[in-house]
FIDO-187439 format. One line per 2 residues: number of its first residue (from 1); for each residue x, y, z of C-alpha. Coordinates in Angstrom, 1 decimal. Last residue first. Example, Ala and Ser with C-alpha at 12.3 -4.5 7.8 and 13.67 -1.06 7.14 Angstrom:
<kolros>
2 = 13.7/-1.1/7.1 ~ 12.3/-4.5/7.8;
</kolros>
This chain:
<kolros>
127 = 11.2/-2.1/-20.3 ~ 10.0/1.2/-18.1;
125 = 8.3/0.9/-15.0 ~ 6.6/4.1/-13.5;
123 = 5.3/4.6/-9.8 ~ 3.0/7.4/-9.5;
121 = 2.5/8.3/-5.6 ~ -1.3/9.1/-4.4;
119 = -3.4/11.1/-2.5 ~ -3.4/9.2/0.5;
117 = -7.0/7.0/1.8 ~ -9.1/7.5/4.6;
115 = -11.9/5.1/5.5 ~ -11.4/1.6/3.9;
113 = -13.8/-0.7/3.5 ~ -14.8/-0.1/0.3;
111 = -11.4/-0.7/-1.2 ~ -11.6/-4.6/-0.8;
109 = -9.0/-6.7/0.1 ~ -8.7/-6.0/4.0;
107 = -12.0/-6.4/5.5 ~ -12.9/-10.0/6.8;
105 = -9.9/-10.6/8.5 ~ -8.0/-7.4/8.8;
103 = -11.2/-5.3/10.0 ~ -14.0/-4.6/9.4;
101 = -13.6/-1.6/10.1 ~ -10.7/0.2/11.4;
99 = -9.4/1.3/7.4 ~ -7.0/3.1/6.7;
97 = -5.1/3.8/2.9 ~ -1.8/3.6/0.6;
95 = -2.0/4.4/-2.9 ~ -0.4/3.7/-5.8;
93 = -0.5/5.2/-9.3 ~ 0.3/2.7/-11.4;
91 = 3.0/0.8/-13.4 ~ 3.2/-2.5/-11.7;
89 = 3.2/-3.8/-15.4 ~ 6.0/-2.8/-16.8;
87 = 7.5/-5.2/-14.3 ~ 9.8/-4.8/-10.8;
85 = 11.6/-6.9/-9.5 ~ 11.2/-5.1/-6.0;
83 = 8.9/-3.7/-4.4 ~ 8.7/-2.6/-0.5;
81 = 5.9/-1.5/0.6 ~ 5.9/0.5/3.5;
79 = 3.4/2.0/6.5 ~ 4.8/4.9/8.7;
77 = 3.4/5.9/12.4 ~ 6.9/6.2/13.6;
75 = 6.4/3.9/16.6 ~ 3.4/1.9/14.8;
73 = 6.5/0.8/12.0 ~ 4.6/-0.8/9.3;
71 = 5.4/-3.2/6.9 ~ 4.2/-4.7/3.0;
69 = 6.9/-6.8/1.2 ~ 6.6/-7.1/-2.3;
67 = 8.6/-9.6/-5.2 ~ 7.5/-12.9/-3.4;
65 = 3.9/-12.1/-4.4 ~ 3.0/-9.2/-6.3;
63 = 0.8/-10.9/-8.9 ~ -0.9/-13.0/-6.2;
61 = -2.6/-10.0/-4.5 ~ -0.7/-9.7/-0.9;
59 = -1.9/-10.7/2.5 ~ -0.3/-9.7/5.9;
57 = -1.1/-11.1/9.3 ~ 1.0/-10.3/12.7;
55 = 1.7/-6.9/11.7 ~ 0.4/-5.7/14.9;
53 = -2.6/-3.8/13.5 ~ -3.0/-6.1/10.5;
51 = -1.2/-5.4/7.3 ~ -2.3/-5.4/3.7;
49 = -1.2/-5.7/0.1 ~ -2.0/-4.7/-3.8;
47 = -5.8/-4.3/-3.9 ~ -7.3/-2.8/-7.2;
45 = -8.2/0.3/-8.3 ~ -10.1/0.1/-11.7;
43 = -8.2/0.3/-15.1 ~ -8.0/2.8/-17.5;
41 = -4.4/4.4/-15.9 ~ -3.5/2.0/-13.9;
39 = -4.5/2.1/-10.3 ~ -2.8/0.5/-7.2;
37 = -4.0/-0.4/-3.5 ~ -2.1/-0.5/-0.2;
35 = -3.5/-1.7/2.7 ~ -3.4/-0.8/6.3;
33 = -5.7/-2.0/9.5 ~ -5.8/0.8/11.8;
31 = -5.8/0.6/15.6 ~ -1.6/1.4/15.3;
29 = -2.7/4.4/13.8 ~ -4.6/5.6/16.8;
27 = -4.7/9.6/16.7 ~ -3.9/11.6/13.5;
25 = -0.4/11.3/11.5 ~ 0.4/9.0/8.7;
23 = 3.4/8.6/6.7 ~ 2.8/6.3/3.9;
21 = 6.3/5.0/2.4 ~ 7.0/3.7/-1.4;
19 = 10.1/1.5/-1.2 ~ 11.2/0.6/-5.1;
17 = 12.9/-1.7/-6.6 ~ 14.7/-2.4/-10.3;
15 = 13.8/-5.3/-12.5 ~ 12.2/-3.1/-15.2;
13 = 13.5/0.0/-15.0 ~ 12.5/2.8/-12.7;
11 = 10.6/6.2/-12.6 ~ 9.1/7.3/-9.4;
9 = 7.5/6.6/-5.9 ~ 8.5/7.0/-3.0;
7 = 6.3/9.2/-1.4 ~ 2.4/8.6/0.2;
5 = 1.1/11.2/2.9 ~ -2.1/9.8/5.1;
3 = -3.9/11.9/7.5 ~ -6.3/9.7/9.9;
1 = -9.3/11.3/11.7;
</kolros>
C-alpha cells in the first residue's frame, strides 16, 4: 500500500515555474514506477511525465517537453516535477500516482495502470 500527498501547486503567470512534490510513504517506493498526470476542467486525465525505479528512463507528453523535468529522490521517498515556462494551458489539476505493474516500459503512459494515485494539486496559469 502506497500513500501519495501532492503540494506545490498554485497560481502563476504565464512564463513563471512551478515544482509540484509527491511525498509518498508505505513500503517499497523505490519498486514503483511514477508518473504524473493532469486534468483540465472538461477534459479527460491525461499523461504528463514518468520515471523508472532508478530514474534511469523518463518520458514526457510532447507538450511539456524541454519546459518539465520529472525526479525522484528514493532516499526521501518524494517524486517532482519541475515546470517551468509555464502556459495558460498547463492549467489543471495535477496529480502524481504508483504503479508496479507493468511497468516503466510497457506501462507508464496510460492511467490504467496505475495503482494508487494523490488527491490532487491545482496549478493555475494566468495570461
Amino acid at each position: 500500500q502506497v500513500q501519495l500527498v501532492e503540494s506545490g501547486g498554485g497560481l502563476v503567470q504565464a512564463g513563471g515555474s512551478l515544482r509540484l512534490s509527491c511525498a509518498a510513504s508505505g513500503r517499497a517506493f523505490d519498486s514503483y514506477t511514477m508518473g504524473w498526470f493532469r486534468q483540465a476542467s472538461g477534459k479527460e486525465r491525461e499523461f504528463v511525465a514518468a520515471v523508472s525505479t532508478v530514474s534511469w528512463n523518463k518520458d514526457y507528453t510532447d507538450s511539456v517537453k524541454g519546459r518539465f523535468t520529472i525526479s525522484r529522490d528514493n532516499v526521501k521517498n518524494i517524486v517532482y516535477l519541475q515546470m517551468n515556462t509555464l502556459k495558460v494551458e498547463d492549467t489543471a489539476v495535477y496529480y502524481c500516482a504508483a504503479q508496479r505493474a507493468p511497468g516503466y516500459n510497457s506501462g507508464r503512459r496510460e492511467k490504467l495502470n496505475y495503482d494508487y494515485w494523490g488527491q490532487g494539486t491545482q496549478v493555475t496559469v494566468s495570461s
